[in-house]
KEKE-743312 format. One record per residue (C-alpha): residue in three letters; z, x, y. Coordinates in steps of 0.25 Angstrom, whole numbers, plus 5000, padded with zeros to 4 digits. Layout:
N
ALAZXY/...
REM end
This chain:
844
UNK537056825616/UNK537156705608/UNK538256685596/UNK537456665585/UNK538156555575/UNK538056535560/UNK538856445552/UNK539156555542/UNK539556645553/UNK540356545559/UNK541156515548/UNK541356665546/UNK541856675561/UNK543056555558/UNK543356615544/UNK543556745552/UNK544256715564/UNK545556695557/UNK545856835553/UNK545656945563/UNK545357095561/UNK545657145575/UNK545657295580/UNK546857375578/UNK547857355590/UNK547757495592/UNK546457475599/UNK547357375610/UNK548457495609/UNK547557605613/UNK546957535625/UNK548157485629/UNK548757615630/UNK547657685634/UNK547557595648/UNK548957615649/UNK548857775649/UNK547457755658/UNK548357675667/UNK549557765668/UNK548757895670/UNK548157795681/UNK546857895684/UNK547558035681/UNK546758065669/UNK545458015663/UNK545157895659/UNK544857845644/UNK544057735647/UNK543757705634/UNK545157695628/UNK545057545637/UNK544257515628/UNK544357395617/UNK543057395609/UNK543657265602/UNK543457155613/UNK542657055610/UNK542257095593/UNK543356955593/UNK542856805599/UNK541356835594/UNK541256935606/UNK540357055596/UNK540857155603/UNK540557275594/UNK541857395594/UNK541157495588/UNK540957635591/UNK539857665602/UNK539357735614/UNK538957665628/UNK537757585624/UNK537757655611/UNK536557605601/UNK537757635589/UNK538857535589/UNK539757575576/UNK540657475571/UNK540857385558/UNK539957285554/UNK540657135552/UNK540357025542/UNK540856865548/UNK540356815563/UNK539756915572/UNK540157065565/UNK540457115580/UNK541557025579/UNK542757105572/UNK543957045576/UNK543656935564/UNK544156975549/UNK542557005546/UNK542157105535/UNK541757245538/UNK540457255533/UNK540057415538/UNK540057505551/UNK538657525557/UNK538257575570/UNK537357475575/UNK537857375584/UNK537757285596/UNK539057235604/UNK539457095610/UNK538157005603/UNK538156875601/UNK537456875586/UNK538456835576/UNK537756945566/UNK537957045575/UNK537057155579/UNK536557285572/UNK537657325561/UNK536557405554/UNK536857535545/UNK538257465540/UNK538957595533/UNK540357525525/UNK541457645519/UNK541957605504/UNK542757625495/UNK542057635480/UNK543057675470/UNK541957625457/UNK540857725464/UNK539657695469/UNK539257585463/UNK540257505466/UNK540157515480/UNK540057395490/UNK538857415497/UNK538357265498/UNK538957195511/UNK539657075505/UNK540357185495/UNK540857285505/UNK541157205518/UNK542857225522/UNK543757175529/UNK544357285538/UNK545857325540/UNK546557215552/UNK546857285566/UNK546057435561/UNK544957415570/UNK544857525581/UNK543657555592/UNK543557625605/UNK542257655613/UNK541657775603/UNK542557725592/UNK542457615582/UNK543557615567/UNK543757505556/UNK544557515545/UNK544257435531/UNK545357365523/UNK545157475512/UNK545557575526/UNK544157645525/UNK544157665541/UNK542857675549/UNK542457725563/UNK541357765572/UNK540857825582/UNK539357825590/UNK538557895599/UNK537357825605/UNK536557815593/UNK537557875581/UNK538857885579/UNK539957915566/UNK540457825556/UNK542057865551/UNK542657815538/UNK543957855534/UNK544357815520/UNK545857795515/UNK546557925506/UNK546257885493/UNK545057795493/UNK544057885486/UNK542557905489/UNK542057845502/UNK540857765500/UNK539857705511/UNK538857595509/UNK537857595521/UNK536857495523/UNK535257495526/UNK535157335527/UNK536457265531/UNK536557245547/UNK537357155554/UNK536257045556/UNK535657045541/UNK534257085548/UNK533857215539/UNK532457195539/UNK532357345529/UNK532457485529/UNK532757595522/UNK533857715521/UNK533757845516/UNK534957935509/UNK534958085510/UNK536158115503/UNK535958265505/UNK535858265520/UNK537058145519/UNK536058045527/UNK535757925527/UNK534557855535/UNK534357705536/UNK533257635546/UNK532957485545/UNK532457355553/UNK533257245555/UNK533257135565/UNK533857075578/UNK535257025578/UNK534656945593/UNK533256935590/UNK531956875581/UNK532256905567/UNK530856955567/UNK530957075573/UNK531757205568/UNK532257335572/UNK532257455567/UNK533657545564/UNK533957685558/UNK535257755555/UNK535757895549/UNK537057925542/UNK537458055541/UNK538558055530/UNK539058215530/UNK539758225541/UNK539058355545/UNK539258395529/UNK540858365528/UNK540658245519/UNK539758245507/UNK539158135499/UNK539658085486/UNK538557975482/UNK537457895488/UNK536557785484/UNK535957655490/UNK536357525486/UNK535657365490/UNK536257245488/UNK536257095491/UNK537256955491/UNK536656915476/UNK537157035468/UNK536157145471/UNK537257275473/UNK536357405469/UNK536757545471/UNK535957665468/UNK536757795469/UNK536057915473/UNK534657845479/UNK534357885493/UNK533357765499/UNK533257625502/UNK531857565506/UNK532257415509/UNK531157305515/UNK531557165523/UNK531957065512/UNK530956955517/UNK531456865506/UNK532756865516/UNK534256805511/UNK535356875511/UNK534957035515/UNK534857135504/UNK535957245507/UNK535657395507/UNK536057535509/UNK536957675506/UNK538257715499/UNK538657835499/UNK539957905495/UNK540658035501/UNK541358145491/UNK542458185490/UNK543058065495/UNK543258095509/UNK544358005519/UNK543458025529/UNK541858005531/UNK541158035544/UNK539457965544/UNK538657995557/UNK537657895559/UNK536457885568/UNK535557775571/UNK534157725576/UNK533357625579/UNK532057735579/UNK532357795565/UNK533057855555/UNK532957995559/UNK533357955573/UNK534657915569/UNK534858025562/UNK534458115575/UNK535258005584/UNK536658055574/UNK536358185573/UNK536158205588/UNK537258105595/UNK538358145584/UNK537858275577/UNK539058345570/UNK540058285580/UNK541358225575/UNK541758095575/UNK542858115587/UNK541858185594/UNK540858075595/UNK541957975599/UNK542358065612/UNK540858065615/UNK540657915615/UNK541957905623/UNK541557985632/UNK540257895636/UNK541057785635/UNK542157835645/UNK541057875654/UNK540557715656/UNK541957655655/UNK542357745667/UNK541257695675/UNK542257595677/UNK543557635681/UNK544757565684/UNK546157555688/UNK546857545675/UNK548257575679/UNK548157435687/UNK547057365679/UNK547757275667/UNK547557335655/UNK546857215649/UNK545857225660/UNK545657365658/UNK545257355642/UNK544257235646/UNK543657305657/UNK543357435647/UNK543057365635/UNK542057285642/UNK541457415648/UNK541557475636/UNK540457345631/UNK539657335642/UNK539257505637/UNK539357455623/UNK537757375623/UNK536557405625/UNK536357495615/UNK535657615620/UNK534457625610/UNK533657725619/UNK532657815610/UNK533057715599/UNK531757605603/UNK531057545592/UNK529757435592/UNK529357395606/UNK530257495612/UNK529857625604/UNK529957745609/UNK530057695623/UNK530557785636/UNK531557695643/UNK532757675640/UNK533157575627/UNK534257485622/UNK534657375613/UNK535457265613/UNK535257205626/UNK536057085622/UNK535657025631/UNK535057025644/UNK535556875646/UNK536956925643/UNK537057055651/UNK536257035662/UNK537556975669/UNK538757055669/UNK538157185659/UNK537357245669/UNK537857225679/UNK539057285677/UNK538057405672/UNK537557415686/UNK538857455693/UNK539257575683/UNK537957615674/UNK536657605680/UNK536057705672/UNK536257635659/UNK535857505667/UNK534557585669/UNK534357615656/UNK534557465652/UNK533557415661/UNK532557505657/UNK532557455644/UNK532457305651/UNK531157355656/UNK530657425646/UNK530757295637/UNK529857245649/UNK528957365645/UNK528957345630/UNK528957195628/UNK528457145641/UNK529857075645/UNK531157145646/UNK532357105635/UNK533157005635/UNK533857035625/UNK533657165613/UNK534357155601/UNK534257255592/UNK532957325597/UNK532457185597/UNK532157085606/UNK533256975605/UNK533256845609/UNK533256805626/UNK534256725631/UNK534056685645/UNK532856785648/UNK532956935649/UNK533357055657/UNK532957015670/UNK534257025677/UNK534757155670/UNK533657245676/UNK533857165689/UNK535157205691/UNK534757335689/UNK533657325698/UNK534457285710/UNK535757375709/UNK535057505705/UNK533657485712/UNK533857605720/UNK534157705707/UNK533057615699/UNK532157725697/UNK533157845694/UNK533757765683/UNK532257765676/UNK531957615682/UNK530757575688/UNK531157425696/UNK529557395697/UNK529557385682/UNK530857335681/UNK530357215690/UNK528957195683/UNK529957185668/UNK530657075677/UNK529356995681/UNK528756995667/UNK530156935661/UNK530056825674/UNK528456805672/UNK528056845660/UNK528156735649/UNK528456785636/UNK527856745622/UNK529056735616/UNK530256735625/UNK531456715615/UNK531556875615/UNK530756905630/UNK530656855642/UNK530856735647/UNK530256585647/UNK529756605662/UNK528356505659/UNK529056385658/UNK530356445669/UNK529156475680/UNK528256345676/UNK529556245679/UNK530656355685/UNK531656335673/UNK531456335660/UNK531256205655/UNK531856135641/UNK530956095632/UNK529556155637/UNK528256175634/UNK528156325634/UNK526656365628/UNK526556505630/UNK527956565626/UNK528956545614/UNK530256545615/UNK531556465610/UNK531756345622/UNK533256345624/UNK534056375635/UNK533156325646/UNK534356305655/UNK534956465655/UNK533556505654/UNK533156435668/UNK534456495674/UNK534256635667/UNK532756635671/UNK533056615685/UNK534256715687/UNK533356825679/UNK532256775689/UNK533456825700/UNK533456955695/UNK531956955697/UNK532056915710/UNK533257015713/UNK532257125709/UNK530857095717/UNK531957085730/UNK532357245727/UNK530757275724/UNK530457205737/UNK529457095730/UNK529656985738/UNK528756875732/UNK529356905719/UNK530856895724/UNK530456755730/UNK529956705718/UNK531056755709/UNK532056695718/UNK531456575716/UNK531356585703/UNK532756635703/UNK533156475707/UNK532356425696/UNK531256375706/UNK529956365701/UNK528756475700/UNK528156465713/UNK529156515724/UNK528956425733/UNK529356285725/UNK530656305726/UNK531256185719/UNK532556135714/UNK532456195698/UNK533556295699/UNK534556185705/UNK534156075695/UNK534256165684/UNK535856195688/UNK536056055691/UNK535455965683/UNK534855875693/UNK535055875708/UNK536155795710/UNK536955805697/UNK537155875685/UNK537856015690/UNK537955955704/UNK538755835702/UNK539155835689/UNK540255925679/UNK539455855667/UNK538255945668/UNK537656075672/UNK536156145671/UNK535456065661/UNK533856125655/UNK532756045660/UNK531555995655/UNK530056035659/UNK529955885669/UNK531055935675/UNK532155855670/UNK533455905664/UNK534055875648/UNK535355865648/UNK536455975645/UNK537755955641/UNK538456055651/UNK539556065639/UNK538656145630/UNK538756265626/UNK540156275634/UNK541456305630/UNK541556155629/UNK540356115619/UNK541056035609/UNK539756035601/UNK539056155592/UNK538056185601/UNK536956305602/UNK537056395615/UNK536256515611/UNK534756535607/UNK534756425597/UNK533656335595/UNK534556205596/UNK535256275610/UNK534956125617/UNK535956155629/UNK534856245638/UNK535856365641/UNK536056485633/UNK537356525629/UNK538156435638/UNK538256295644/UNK537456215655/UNK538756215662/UNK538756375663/UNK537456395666/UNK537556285678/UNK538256415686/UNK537156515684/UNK536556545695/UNK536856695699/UNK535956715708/UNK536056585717/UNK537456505715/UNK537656495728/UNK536356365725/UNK537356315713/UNK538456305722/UNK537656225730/UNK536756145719/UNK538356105715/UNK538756055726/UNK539256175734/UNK540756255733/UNK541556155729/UNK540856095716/UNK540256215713/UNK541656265710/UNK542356125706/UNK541256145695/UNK541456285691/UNK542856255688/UNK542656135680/UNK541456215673/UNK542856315669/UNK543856205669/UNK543156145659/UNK542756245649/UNK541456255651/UNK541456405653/UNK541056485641/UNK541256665643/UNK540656715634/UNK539156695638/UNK538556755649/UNK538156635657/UNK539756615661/UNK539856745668/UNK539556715683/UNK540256595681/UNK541556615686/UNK541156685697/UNK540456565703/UNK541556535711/UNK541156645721/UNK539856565724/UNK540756455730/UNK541556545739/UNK542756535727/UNK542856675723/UNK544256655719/UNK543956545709/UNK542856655704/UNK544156755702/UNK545056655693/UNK543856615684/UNK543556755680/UNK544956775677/UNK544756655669/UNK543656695662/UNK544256835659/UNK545556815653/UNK544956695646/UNK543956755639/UNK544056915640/UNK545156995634/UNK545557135626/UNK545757055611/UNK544557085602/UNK544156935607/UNK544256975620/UNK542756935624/UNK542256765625/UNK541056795615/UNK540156885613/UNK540157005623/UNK538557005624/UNK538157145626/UNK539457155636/UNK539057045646/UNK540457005640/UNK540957125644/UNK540557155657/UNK540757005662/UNK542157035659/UNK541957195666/UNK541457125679/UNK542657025679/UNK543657115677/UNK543057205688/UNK543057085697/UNK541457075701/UNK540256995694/UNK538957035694/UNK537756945701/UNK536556995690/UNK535157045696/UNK535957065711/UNK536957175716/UNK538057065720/UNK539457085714/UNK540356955714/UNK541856995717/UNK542956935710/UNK544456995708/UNK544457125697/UNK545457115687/UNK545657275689/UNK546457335703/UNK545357455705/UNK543857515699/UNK542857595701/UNK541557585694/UNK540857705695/UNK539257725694/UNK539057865691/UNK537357855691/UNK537757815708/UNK538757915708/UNK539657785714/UNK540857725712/UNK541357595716/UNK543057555717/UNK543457425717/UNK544857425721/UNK545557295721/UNK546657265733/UNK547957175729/UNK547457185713/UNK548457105706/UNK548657135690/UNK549156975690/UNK547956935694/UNK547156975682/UNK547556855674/UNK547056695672/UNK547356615680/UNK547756695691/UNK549256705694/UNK549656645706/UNK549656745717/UNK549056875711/UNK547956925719/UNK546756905713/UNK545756855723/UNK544856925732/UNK545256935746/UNK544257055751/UNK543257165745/UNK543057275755/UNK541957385749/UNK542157525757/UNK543057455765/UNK542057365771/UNK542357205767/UNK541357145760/UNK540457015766/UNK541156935754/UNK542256965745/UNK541456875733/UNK540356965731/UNK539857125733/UNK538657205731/UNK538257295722/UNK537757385733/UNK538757385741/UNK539757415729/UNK539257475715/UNK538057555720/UNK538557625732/UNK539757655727/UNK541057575735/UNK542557555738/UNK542957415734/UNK544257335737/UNK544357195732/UNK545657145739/UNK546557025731/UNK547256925735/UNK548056805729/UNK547856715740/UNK546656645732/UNK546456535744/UNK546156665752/UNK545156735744/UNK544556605738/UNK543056635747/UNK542156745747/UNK542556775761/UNK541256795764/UNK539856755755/UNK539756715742/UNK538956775732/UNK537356775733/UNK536256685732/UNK534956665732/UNK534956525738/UNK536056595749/UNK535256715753/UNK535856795745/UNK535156925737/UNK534356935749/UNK533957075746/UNK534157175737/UNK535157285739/UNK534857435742/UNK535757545744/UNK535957575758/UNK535257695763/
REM end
């Protein structure tokens, strides 16, 4: 997702950066130790997966990951709200501004996502009027190095020591505040209006001060989407504590930034419109206050995006009368089940390696949020599986589910049938859905993620409630169907079919849509049109796999023109540009035919100037969210065609490392990710192992800015997951790419197949797992036998032959790099080469 800029925000991000607020260093202690003991027992007793775990990698660096408390795909997120640069963001010296339990993790909006139903602890030694209820009053700093999360857990303490901590189920969880000896009546403020965007669009909220709830249900709007439209959220707080804690005083207060700061002790209702004259928003909401003056106060909280009284059902029936610790072992316990689908020798693994590796697992189960029996509008009431936050299909589709294929394919399921049923309900599957919103496309929509389903689990389509004639007919009407509107659906395919790319500056009559990003739209377009083509193969529809793999090379409509548009596009002209010439890559071309010059430098690590890269209007460079430079290695599904369009082996890798030599490679977006493993396309797999070593310990780490950006719904995560497990992905196909794991032995287990794979790696060198390689530690592939049986090339494997039956794996190393510097057989696949000929079934 894009990094949304202001220059307010921006000022508060350089004002910020100076002073640091970071997680205690008993977080680092606890993992630390807690590898140590895993490694010591070395497999005798059971593993914790979860104490691997640091929630706090990548909430530094701009990387919004969120360290809150939730369950796999949990629709509740607790943890505090922010004020300054993107509130996800809390290794910055930002306010603390409330706890809420709505939240995405890893976005790219500098508002951040959700934050609805803020409840803030105070202190009020004046009563209840003088309370600070309004957010610019009652924002605090919080105490330096108290911070403190694991997966089920989340704790903050204020610089008045009030402490906070929570812990979810799927749809509620309970809130903790502990209160200093001494301090007097605990008070709570808890808001109706304020959310992290500033998008509450009205509600109301209800106090029953007898039964000790309180219900809230509003609309608000999309933190990645048209302002226009709304959702709809409830929540219920149960303030008892199953009748231990008894209520002192009660009221409503509303306020604004001009002086308004009302409070109305003993009224019950707020009935609040949308303030259409705009401004600043009006703030409103609960305080509340506890007798007796307890330390301690437990609230349980529910929420909804159906109604009010469902999140009250949702708490009374996913937390009931159960303790705080108790709902802690419960979440745990899921999450130790999905981390253990991974398991690895961690006795010989580094330890660093081993908090990446479960931290990132630990994301990549963080998002979607699993909304199922919680649909609004459009998708009211529906029977198939529902989730939000698909941020976004453009950003996962490369490295998320993928690696969701290998250990989780019912959740995979689940996901996809919510792909489809967007097909269903709106006519196009989602792009990207923020907020049970569509949200703004990026490069065109989910076609790759149900593809990939579709060819590694056609067999067990139907069992896991997936029908692949409908999947494909979702498929075909976001490749043919043209949109009214595709900035939130579909894609621009009149104007890609009419000329076979998407042509800058257009006459487009029949649809509306922003006209940016031509280049990465052409590119994106045909590699979704792959995963098209990947799909009528399986389902045996041979006129449609011809004409999508044409498509596929960015030829025009009618298969049998096939014409040189793919190649001009990734070269500028025939015999210069990216053939000839490090001063230019893929450029976005005009309706004649022509091409407007890009400056290859854009949008790189080395553009000097200030310069838009997202969906901005004034986003003049053609590619989204990266340069022309990076998008000129994009090709997936035939690279073998831009090894030769550059003039074969040799310039093709003389390029590549003068495209890393110089700087022009940027992590954190998406369109970098297969990039280091180009090598392997030229028969260099070696070249492929240093740069990934590169990229890791250059940009990935355990610190809080342990991420290069954004983590964008995990695709940070699981990038850095398949690096580490030394394999990469080749989206919509069953091919694995075969690099050098940065852990000695594991096994990913897959319990819907009952199967298990081990990948056990021969001569594995600890020294090795450092840039630049040391001289002389074994780090290069010299072999990969699977069942005993040496594969046909030690540069890539299949699915098939690996994940899905279940398989013994040995990658033997070696520090003779001249040796192992081939593929020792073929490269990886091709279209222009033959390759993905058929598609794979399991042997019978």
């Amino acid at each position: 997702m894009p990094r949304l800029w202001n220059a307010a925000v921006w000022l508060l991000a350089l004002v910020a950066a100076s002073v640091r607020a970071q997680p205690s260093p008993d977080v680092q202690k606890r993992i630390s130790a807690a590898i140590r003991a895993a490694a010591h027992a070395n497999g005798t007793a059971s593993t914790n997966y979860t104490a691997f775990v640091n929630p706090f990698i990548g909430t530094d660096n701009y990387g919004d990951v969120c360290p809150g408390a939730s369950v796999p795909f949990g629709m509740v997120k607790f943890t505090t709200d922010m004020t300054g640069y993107a509130p996800a963001d809390r290794a910055r010296a930002q306010t603390v501004r409330g706890l809420s339990p709505l939240h995405d993790s890893g976005t790219g909006s500098s508002l951040g996502t959700y934050g609805n139903f803020e409840i803030m602890p105070l202190l009020c030694p004046g009563g209840f009027d003088t309370c600070t209820t309004r957010l610019q009053d009652r924002e605090r700093y919080r105490l330096n190095n108290t911070d403190d999360a694991y997966p089920g857990y989340f704790s903050l303490t204020l610089n008045n020591s009030i402490k906070m901590e929570a812990t979810s189920t799927r749809r509620a969880g309970l809130e903790r505040f502990a209160f200093p000896p001494g301090s007097g009546t605990p008070y709570f403020v808890l808001d109706l209006a304020n959310d992290l965007p500033a998008s509450f669009a009205g509600g109301t909220m209800d106090i029953d001060p007898v039964a000790g709830r309180i219900t809230i249900g509003g609309y608000w709007g999309s933190s990645f989407g048209p302002g226009i439209y709304n959702y709809q959220a409830f929540a219920c707080y149960d303030l008892l504590n199953n009748g231990k804690q008894r209520l002192d005083e009660w009221g409503v207060w509303t306020g604004d930034s001009y002086g308004l700061d009302a409070k109305g002790l003993g009224l019950t209702h707020l009935n609040l419109t949308r303030n259409l004259i705009g401004g600043t928003p009006y703030q409103s909401g609960a305080l509340f206050s506890y007798a007796d003056s307890p330390s301690e106060i437990t609230i349980r909280v529910g929420v909804s995006f159906r109604s009010a009284a469902q999140a009250c059902a949702n708490a009374e029936s996913e937390v009931g009368d159960a303790s705080f610790e108790e709902i802690v072992e419960r979440s745990q316990g899921l999450w130790n089940e999905l981390l253990g689908r991974v398991e690895i020798d961690v006795a010989g693994t580094p330890e660093n390696v081993t908090e990446m590796l479960y931290s990132s697992l630990y994301r990549s189960f963080l998002t979607p949020n699993n909304a199922t029996d919680e649909t609004q509008g459009v998708f009211a009431d529906t029977t198939a599986h529902y989730f939000d936050s698909l941020y976004c299909s453009w950003d996962t589709y490369r490295t998320f589910y993928p690696l969701m294929s290998l250990h989780s394919p019912v959740e995979f399921a689940q996901i996809v049938d919510n792909y489809i049923d967007g097909y269903r309900k709106m006519g196009w599957m989602p792009e990207c859905r923020a907020n049970n919103l569509p949200g703004w496309t990026q490069g065109g929509d989910g076609d790759n993620i149900v593809a990939h389903f579709a060819v590694t689990y056609h067999d067990e389509a139907q069992a896991l409630g997936i029908d692949l004639q409908e999947l494909y007919a979702a498929m075909v009407a976001d490749a043919q169907v043209n949109p009214p509107e595709w900035n939130t659906l579909g894609r621009q395919v009149n104007v890609y079919k009419e000329y076979g790319y998407v042509p800058f500056a257009v006459l487009d009559t029949a649809s509306t849509g922003r006209q940016t990003r031509e280049g990465s739209r052409t590119l994106e377009y045909a590699f979704e049109d792959f995963g098209l083509r990947q799909v009528a193969q399986l389902l045996n529809k041979t006129e449609d796999e011809a004409y999508y793999t044409n498509r596929s090379l960015a030829s025009p409509e009618l298969p049998s023109q096939i014409h040189d548009a793919y190649k001009l596009h990734h070269s500028g002209t025939e015999t210069s540009g990216i053939l000839t010439s490090s001063a230019t890559a893929s450029k976005k071309r005009y309706s004649n035919g022509t091409f407007k010059y890009t400056n290859p430098t854009t949008c790189s690590p080395q553009d000097n100037v200030t310069t838009e890269c997202s969906l901005q209007a004034d986003n003049v460079n053609g590619f989204y969210e990266s340069s022309s430079w990076e998008y000129s290695w994009f090709a997936p599904h035939d690279t073998a065609h831009l090894v030769t369009l550059m003039g074969g082996n040799e310039t093709f890798i003389n390029r590549l490392d003068h495209f890393f030599d110089a700087g022009y490679y940027l992590a954190g977006n998406e369109p970098s990710f297969q990039t280091p493993i180009g090598y392997h396309y030229a028969n260099r797999p070696t070249l492929s192992v240093d740069r990934v070593r590169q990229v890791v310990f250059e940009n990935f780490g355990i610190t809080p800015a342990g991420l290069p950006g954004n983590d964008d719904q995990a695709a940070m995560a699981t990038l850095l997951s398949f690096h580490l497990l030394g394999l990469y992905p080749v989206p919509s196909s069953t091919e694995l790419l075969i690099l050098s794991p940065f852990v000695p032995k594991y096994t990913i287990h897959n319990p819907y197949l009952n199967v298990s794979t081990t990948v056990t790696v021969k001569n594995y060198d600890p020294q090795s797992v450092a840039n630049p390689i040391p001289d002389g530690a074994s780090a290069y592939v010299k072999s990969v036998t699977v069942n005993g049986k040496e594969t046909e090339s030690r540069c890539h494997f299949d699915f098939y032959d690996t994940f899905k039956i279940g398989a013994d794996i040995v990658i033997e190393l070696t520090a003779d790099k001249d040796a192992a510097d081939n593929c020792a057989g073929s490269v990886p696949q091709s279209i222009s080469t033959g390759g993905f000929a058929s598609a794979r079934q399991i042997s019978r």
